[in-house]
N, C-alpha and C positions, 0 to 999 in steps of 0.2 A: 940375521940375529934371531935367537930362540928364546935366550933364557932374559927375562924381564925384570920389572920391579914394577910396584904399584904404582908410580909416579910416573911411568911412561904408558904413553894413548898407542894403544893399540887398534887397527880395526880388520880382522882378516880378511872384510870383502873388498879392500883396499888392495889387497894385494893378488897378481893375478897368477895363481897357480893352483893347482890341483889340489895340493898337500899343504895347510900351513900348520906349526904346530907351535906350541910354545909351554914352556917350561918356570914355573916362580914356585917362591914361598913366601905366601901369604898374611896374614894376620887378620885384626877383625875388619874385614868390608864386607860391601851388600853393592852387589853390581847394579841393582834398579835393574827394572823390566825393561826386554831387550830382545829383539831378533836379530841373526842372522842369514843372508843368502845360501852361506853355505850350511850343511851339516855341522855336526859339532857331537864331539865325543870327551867327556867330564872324566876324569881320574885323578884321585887323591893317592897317593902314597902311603900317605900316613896323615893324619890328622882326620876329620871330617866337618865336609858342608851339610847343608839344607837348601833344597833346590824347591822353587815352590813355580808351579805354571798357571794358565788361567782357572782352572778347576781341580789341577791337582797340586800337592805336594807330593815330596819325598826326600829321602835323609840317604846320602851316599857316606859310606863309613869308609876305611882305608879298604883298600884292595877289590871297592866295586868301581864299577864306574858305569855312567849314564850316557847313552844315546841321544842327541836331539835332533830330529829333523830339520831342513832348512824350513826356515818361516815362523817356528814358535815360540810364542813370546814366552820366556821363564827368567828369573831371576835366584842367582845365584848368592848365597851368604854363607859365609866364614865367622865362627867366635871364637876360634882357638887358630895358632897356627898349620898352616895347611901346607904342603908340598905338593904343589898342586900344576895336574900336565893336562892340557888341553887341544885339542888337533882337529882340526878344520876341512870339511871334502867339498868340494865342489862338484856333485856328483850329478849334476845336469845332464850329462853326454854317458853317465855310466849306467851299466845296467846292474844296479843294485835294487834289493825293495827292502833294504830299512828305513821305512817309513812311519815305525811306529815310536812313543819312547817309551826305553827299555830302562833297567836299572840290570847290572848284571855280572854276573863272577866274573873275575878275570887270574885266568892262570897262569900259568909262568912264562908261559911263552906268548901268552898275550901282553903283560905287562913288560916284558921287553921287546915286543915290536912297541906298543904306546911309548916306552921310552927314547927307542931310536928315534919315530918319525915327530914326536913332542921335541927335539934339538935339530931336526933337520934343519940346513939354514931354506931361506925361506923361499930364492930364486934357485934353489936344487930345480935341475930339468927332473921330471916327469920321469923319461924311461930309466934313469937312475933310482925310482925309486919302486919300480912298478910290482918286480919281484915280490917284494916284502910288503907293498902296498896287497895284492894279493891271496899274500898270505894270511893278510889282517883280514880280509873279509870272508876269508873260510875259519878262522877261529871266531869271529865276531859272530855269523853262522851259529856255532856250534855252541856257541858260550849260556850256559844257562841264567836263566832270569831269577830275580831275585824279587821277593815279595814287599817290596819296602815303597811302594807307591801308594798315596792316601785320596782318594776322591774326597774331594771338597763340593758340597751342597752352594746352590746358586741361590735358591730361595730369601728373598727378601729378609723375610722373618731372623734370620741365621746369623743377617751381616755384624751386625755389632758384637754379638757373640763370639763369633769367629773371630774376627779381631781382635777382641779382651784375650783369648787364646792366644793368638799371635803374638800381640805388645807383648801384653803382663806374665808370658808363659804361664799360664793356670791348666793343670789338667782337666781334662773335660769332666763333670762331676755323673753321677751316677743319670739314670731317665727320667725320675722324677723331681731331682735338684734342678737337672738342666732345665726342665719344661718350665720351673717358677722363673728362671733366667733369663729367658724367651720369652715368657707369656704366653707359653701357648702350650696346648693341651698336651697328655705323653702321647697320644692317639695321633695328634697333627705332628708332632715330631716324630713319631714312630713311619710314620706312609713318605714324610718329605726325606727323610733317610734313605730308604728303601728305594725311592722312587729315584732322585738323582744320583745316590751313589750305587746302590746297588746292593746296599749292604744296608740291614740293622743297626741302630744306633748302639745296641751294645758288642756289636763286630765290629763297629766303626770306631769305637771309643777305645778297643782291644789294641786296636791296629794303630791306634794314634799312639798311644802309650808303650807300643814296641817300638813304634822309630824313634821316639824323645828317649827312649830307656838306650838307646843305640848309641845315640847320639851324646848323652850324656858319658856313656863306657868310654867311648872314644876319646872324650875328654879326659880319661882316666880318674873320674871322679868313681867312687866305692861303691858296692851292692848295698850298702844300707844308706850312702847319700840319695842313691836313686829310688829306692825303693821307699825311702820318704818322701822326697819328690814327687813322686807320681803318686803319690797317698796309698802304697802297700798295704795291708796291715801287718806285717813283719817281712822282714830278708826272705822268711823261708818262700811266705808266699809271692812274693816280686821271683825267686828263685823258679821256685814249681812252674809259675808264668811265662820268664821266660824259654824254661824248656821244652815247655807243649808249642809254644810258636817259631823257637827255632830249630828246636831237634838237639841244641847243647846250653851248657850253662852260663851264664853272662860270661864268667872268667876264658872257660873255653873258645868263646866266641872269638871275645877280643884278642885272644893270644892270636889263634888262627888269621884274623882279619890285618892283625900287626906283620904276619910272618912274611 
């Protein structure tokens, strides 16, 4: 069996084969924080999640999909409907090095191997599958990455903050809004930035507001719902914004990412 429902306990290191995959559509869950032994490969069809790990997040829209290594703890959520395909490797004995996680295009011929091996049944032998098992890991290979990965700060100072973000969706507010939020100076927010993500707090803040602006298109909510959302000061500029960070325009995007 491949294809699911919510209501049925899945666990794929329960089961002993190479390839497991499975296939639902979704509605609003939050899977809680969770590993698995084997790898694991995230793909939406249509809809989009919010994948969040121990220090990072990130926003998988239709037609990307995420990588996970075996071992890492991440927790997967849905708030809209999702069609959603997920495939499991057991890649102990293999010689692969995806080892790291990826968020990343998927083209046409990747998204129909993800759909085959996501319905395989699930005691499918091995060498029936290996062909195209194969063929996945040289387009997985070749598949380019996708910028949509948020480093989250560890920093004590941060926690509750972070969190109000999280619950309440608030977008992050400008360096010196944020600092009276935290208590603490723009100077000690500006270095703990810098120093665990890697990134400036106003590259960080950039980068926050293009995956919630993602995430919200996905939903098919408007250029000017999002763009108030995230405190624009008009369409045009939410528009300008998102075209220097993705190279097209919210509308463009999402056609492409639906197609």
């Amino acid at each position: 069996m491949a294809l699911i429902t919510e209501k049925d306990r899945f666990n794929p290191d329960a089961i002993n084969n190479q390839i497991v995959g499975i296939a639902a559509n979704i509605g609003r869950h939050d899977s809680g924080m969770h590993s698995h032994q084997k790898a694991q490969l995230l793909y939406a069809p249509s809809g989009s999640m919010s994948i969040t790990l121990e220090n990072q997040q990130c926003i998988l829209p239709p037609t990307r999909a995420a990588w996970i290594p075996a071992g890492v703890r991440h927790c997967a959520v849905m708030t809209n409907v999702v069609a959603y395909r997920s495939v499991y490797f057991d890649i102990s004995d293999a010689n692969q090095q995806e080892d790291q996680i990826r968020i990343l295009s998927v083209n046409p011929l990747l998204r129909e191997l993800i759909e085959r091996m996501a319905f395989w049944p699930w005691q499918m032998p091995y060498k029936e599958q290996e062909v195209l098992v194969k063929l996945f890991w040289q387009e997985l290979s070749a598949a380019p990455d996708e910028a949509l990965l948020l480093p989250l700060p560890s920093d004590g100072r941060l926690t509750t903050w972070l969190k109000q973000l999280s619950e309440e969706g608030h977008t992050p507010s400008p360096l010196n809004e944020a600092a009276q939020s935290i208590g603490a100076s723009e100077k000690t927010i500006s270095r703990i930035f810098s120093r665990e993500t890697g990134m400036p707090y106003q590259a960080w803040r950039q980068q926050w507001r293009l995956m919630k602006a993602i995430e919200l298109l996905s939903e098919n909510k408007s250029v000017s719902t999002v763009a108030f959302e995230l405190d624009f000061s008009s369409d045009s500029a939410f528009v300008s914004f998102f075209r220097k960070q993705t190279g097209s325009t919210p509308s463009v995007y999402i056609k492409r990412a639906n197609q």
